[in-house]
Every structure is written in C-alpha cells, then in structure tokens.
N, C-alpha and C positions, 0 to 999 in steps of 0.2 A: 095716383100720381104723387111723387114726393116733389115738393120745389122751397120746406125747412126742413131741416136738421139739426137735431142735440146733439151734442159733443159730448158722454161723460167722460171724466177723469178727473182722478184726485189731484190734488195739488203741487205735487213732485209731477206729476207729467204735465205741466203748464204748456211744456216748450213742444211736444208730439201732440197735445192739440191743437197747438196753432199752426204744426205742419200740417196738419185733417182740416184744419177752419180755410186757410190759404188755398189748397188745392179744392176744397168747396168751391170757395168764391170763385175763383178762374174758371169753373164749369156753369156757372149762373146759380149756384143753390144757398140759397139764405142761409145760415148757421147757428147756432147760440152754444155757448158753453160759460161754465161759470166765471171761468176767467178772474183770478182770487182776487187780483187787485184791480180792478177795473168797479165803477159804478157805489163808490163809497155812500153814496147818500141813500142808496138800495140795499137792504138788507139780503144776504147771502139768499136765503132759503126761498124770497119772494123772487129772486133773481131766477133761479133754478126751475121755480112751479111756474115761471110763465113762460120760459124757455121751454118746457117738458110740453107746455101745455099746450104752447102755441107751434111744435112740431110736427110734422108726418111722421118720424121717423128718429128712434135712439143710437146713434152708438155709442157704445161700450166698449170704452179704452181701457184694456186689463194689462195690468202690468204685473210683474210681481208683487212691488211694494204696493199696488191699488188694489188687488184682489181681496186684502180684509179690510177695507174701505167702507165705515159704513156710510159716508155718505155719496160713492160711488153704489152702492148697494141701495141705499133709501131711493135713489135717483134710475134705478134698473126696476124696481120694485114698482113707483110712480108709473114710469111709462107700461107696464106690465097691466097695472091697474087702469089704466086708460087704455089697453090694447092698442099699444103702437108697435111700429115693428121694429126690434132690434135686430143689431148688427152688431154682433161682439167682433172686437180686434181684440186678441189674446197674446200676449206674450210669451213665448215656448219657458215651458216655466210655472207658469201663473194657473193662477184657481178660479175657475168660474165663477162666479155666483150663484146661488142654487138656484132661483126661479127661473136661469137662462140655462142651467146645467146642461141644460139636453138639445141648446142650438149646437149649430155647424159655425164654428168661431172661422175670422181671416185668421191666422197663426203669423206669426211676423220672430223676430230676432233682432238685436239692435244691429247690425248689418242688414237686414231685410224691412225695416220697417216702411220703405218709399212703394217697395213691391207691396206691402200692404195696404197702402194709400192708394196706389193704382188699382188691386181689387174689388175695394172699395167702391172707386169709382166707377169701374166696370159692373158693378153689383145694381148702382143705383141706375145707371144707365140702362139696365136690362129693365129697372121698375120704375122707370123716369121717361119724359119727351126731353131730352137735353138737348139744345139745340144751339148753345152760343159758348164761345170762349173769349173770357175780357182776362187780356196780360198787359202790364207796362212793359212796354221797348228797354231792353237793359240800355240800348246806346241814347233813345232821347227823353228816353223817362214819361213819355205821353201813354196812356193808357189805351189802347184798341179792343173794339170787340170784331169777332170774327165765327163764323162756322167753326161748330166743333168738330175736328177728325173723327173722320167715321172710326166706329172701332176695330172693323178689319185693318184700316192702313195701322191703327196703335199697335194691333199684334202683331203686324206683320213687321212693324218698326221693333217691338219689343224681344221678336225673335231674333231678327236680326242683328239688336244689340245697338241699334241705333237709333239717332235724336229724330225729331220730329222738325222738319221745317217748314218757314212761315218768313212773310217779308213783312215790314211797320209799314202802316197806311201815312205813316207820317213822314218818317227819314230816307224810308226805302230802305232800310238793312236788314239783312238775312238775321234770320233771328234763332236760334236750336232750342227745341222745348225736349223738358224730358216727358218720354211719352207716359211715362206710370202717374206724374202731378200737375200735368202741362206747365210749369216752372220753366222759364228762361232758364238757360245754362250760358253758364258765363263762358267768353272767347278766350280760345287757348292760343 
C-alpha cells in the first residue's frame, strides 16, 4: 500500500510539483518534495533523505531541463537504493535517467501535463486503498472530505470530456471537479 509520496524535481519545475503535491493531497496521499524554498533552518539534502526515506513510493518529474539533474538523479538513485517504487512523469523530449532507463514513463507535453497527473493518480489508485477526497468549496472556501469517485464514473467522465460533480456539505453548491486532479474548476 502506498499512503507517502516523493515528488522529484529540480528546481525549474517547482510550480508542476506543486500541481502533483495538490492533486496528492485532494486524493488523501501524504507527499514530500524538496520544495527549494521552504524549511530554511533544514539543510536541502536532510530534507530530501527523510522525504526519500520516509516514502512508499518515488516520482520522478523529468522534464527536459531536469533530465541532467544531478540532484534529480542522486534523489532516483536513493530511492533505487532503498527499492521504492518509481513512477517516472517524463516530458516528450526528456532523457531518462539511467538506473530508471528501462521503466514505462507517464509521457506528458506541457498541453498534456493535467492528463498526466490524472494517470498518475489512476496508477496509484490501482496500487493504493484510496478511499477519500478532501477539496475546499471554490464558493465558501470550507474544506470537505468526501468518497472518492469510483474510477469507472472518472473514465467514464474523462471520455466524455466532462467535469465531475459534487454538492459542499456546507453551502450546498454544485461544485465541477476536473476529473484527471479532482481540482475545483472555476464557474463560467
């Protein structure tokens, strides 16, 4: 059972793993990633080993510019060395690392990157008991947890190109999640 997750990614993708750390947390799954500027009084490297250490579970945010990363690499290598299980997101474009060379990467595109948040999640959910979704209500800002969509209705919403709905335990407003991050989607 996975219920943490490592985030790597270099420092130029700050802002797509906080869209991976977000759609974690809204499915119930712990997270850690380095996060450059966060935990000053914590040294980078002790930051990283107790996040690697204290995970089930790596992924590995490949981008172009992070694929000669060596400390996306030292941090692929670690969990390698602990046999965790990684999860490459790869950027169409981008270079493996060699000691993951030979997994089956998510493949994404910066137009496609939400679709590869949602495989993601559907990955972990196959090797997961996931059982809850916690979102704040865009209209009253109170945070709910609720059952997670089973994942047939998410394909079945995903095929169909449409939102996920849900009403707030609190205001009673129809609320549209997108089904690939469960994220609120804002009213048009």
């Amino acid at each position: 059972m996975i219920s943490r997750v490592y985030i790597s990614h270099s420092e130029g993708d700050e802002d797509l793993a906080m869209v991976i750390s977000m759609a974690l947390n809204r499915i119930g799954l712990e997270n850690f990633a380095a996060m450059y500027h966060l935990s000053p009084g914590i040294f980078m490297a002790e930051r990283v080993s107790f996040g690697i250490r204290n995970s089930d579970c790596l992924v590995a945010l490949i981008t172009k510019e992070s694929s000669t990363s060596t400390t996306l690499n030292q941090e692929v290598g670690l969990a390698k060395g602990l046999d965790l299980l990684i999860i490459p997101l790869l950027e169409t474009g981008a270079k493996m690392p060699f000691l993951i060379g030979q997994s089956q990467p998510i493949e994404f595109t910066e137009s496609s990157f939400k679709d590869a948040v949602g495989l993601l999640i559907k990955t972990l959910r196959d090797l997961s008991r996931l059982e809850w979704l916690r979102i704040a209500c865009p209209c009253c800002g109170e945070e709910m947890t609720q059952y997670l969509t089973i994942q047939e209705e998410v394909d079945e919403s995903l095929m169909k190109g449409s939102c996920l709905e849900t009403v707030c335990s609190y205001c009673q407003n129809m609320i549209s999640l997108d089904p690939r991050t469960f994220a609120p989607m804002p009213k048009i």
